[in-house]
N, C-alpha and C positions, 0 to 999 in steps of 0.2 A: 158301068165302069167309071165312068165321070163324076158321079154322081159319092162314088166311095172314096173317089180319088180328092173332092171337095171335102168330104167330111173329113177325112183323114189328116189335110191340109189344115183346117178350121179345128178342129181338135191337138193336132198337134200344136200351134202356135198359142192355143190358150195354154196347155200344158207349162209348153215352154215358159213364157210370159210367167205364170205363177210358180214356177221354178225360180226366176231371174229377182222376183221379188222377194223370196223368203230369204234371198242374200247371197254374198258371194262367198259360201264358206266349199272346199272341195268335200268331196264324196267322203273321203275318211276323216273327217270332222267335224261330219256331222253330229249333234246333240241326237240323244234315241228317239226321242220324240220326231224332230224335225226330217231322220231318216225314214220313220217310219210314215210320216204325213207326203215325203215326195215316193215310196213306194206305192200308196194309196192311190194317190195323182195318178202315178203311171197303169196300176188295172183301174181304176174309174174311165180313162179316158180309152182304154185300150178296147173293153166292152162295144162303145157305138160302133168302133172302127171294124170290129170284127161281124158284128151284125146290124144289118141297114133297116132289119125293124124297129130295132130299139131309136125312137126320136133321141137327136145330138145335144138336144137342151139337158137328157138325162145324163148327157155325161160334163157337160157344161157348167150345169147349177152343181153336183158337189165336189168337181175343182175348186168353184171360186168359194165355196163355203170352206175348203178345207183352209185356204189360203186365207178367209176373214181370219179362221181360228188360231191359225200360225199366227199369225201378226199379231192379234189380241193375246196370246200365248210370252211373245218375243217382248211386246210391252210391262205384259206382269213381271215379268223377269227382269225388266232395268231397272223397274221402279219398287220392287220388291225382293227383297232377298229369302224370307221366307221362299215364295213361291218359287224363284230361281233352283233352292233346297230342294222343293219339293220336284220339281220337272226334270234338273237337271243332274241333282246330287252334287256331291263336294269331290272336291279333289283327295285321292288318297296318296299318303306319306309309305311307299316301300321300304324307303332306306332312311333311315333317320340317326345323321351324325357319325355316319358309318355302317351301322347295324340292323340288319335285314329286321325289317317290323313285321315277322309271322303272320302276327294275327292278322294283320293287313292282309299278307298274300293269302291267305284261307278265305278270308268274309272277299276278297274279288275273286276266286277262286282262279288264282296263277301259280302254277308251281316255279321253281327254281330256275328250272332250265329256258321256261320263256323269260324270266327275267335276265340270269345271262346273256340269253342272245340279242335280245332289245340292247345290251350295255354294249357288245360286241359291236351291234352293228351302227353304233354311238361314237364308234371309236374307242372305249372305254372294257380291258379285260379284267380287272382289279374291283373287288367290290369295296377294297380299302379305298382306292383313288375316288369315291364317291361319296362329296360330304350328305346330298342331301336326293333321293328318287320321286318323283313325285307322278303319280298316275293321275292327267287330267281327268275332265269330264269326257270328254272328245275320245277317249282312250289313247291318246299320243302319250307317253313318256316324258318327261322333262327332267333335266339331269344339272345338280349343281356341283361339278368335283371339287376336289379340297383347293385351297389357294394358290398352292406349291404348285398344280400342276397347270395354270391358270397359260393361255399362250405368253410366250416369251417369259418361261416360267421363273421365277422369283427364288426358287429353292437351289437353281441353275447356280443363280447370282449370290446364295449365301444371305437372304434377303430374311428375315422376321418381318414377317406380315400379321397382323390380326384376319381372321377367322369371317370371309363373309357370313351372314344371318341370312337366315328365309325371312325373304319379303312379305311383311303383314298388311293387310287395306286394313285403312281405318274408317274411311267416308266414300260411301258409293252412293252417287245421286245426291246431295244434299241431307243422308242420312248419317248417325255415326252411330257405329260397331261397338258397344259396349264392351261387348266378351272381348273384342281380337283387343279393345283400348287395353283390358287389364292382363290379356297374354304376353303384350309386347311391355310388359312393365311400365308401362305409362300413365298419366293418371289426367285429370282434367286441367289442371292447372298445368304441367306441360304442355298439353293440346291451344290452351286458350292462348300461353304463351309465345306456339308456333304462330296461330291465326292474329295477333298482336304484332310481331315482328314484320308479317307480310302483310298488314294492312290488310287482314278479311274479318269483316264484321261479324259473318255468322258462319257456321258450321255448315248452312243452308243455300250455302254461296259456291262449296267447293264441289266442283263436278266428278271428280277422283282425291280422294288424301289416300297415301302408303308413303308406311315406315318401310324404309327399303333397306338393302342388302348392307347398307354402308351406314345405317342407323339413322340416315338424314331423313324429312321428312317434306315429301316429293307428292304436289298437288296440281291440281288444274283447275281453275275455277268457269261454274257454267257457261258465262260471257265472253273467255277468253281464246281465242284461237291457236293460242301458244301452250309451253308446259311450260311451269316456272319450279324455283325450288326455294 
């Protein structure tokens, strides 16, 4: 009895432990890979506890192996966008500009009515009121309504607003995004002209660049503790 009640202990805390390290993201945001590696965790470790011939090191050695791999996994992904693509896939565009993107909802395979009620329970019953849908990686929803209906609405006030824009990255990690540079119509001479005004030497300097919602062009550089713009 004592002897189950140790292992059970000593297994449970490595579990946990390599739980606490792959991050603090909750249960429903998790990336499929990373849910699927703390699934794994929980029958690896679950095995010793239920039989006491099985030695504790077997359920020990491939926790922490699962957890080398998460973490060598977590680092291809900061420093790689490729591999990011490839593990974690992109973000898909539902509503675009107003206008339900079909073919979207078929290739994730959602039909209508869950879209609806995700908008519903958004606060949002109008698929007009919605300039822009975006289905993370995470499978959370993200929702950009039109300006007019923005809090302490503007259309209230009789207000002509311009149109915010979905936010483009240009530089992740000291790398730059060719394709998003010539999506957001911008070219390099722009770019170098941003990194000229704020005093950054290289490209290889800036730890986040995005062209944001307001067309400004909003970075952080690897050394700095602050955001600036």
């Amino acid at each position: 009895m004592f002897i189950l009640i140790f292992r059970t202990i000593i297994l449970y805390s490595v579990s946990m432990l390599a739980l606490r390290l792959m991050g603090k993201r909750q249960i429903g945001e998790l990336e499929p890979f990373e849910l699927a590696i703390a699934i794994m965790i929980s029958e690896l470790a679950s095995m010793p506890m239920q039989d006491t011939r099985i030695p504790i090191i077997n359920g020990i050695i491939p926790v922490i192996t699962l957890l080398i791999v998460q973490i060598l996994v977590s680092i291809g992904q900061i420093k790689s966008e490729k591999i990011r693509i490839l593990i974690s896939g992109k973000p898909s565009i539902l509503i675009d500009n107003g206008k339900i993107n079909i073919y979207e909802l078929k290739n994730q395979r959602i039909n209508i009515n869950d879209l609806m009620e995700e908008l519903r329970l958004k606060g949002y019953y109008d698929i007009g009121d919605i300039k822009f849908a975006i289905l993370e990686t995470s499978g959370q929803l993200s929702l950009m309504p039109n300006s007019s209906l923005n809090p302490v609405t503007k259309k209230d006030l009789n207000l002509n607003t311009p149109q915010d824009k979905l936010p483009i990255t240009l530089i992740i990690d000291g790398k730059l995004n060719h394709k998003n540079l010539k999506i957001s119509s911008k070219n390099m001479d722009w770019l170098n002209s941003q990194l000229k005004n704020n005093n950054i030497s290289s490209v290889s300097d800036i730890f986040l660049g995005v062209l944001d919602s307001k067309n400004n062009f909003y970075f952080q550089l690897k050394k700095s503790g602050c955001d600036k713009k």
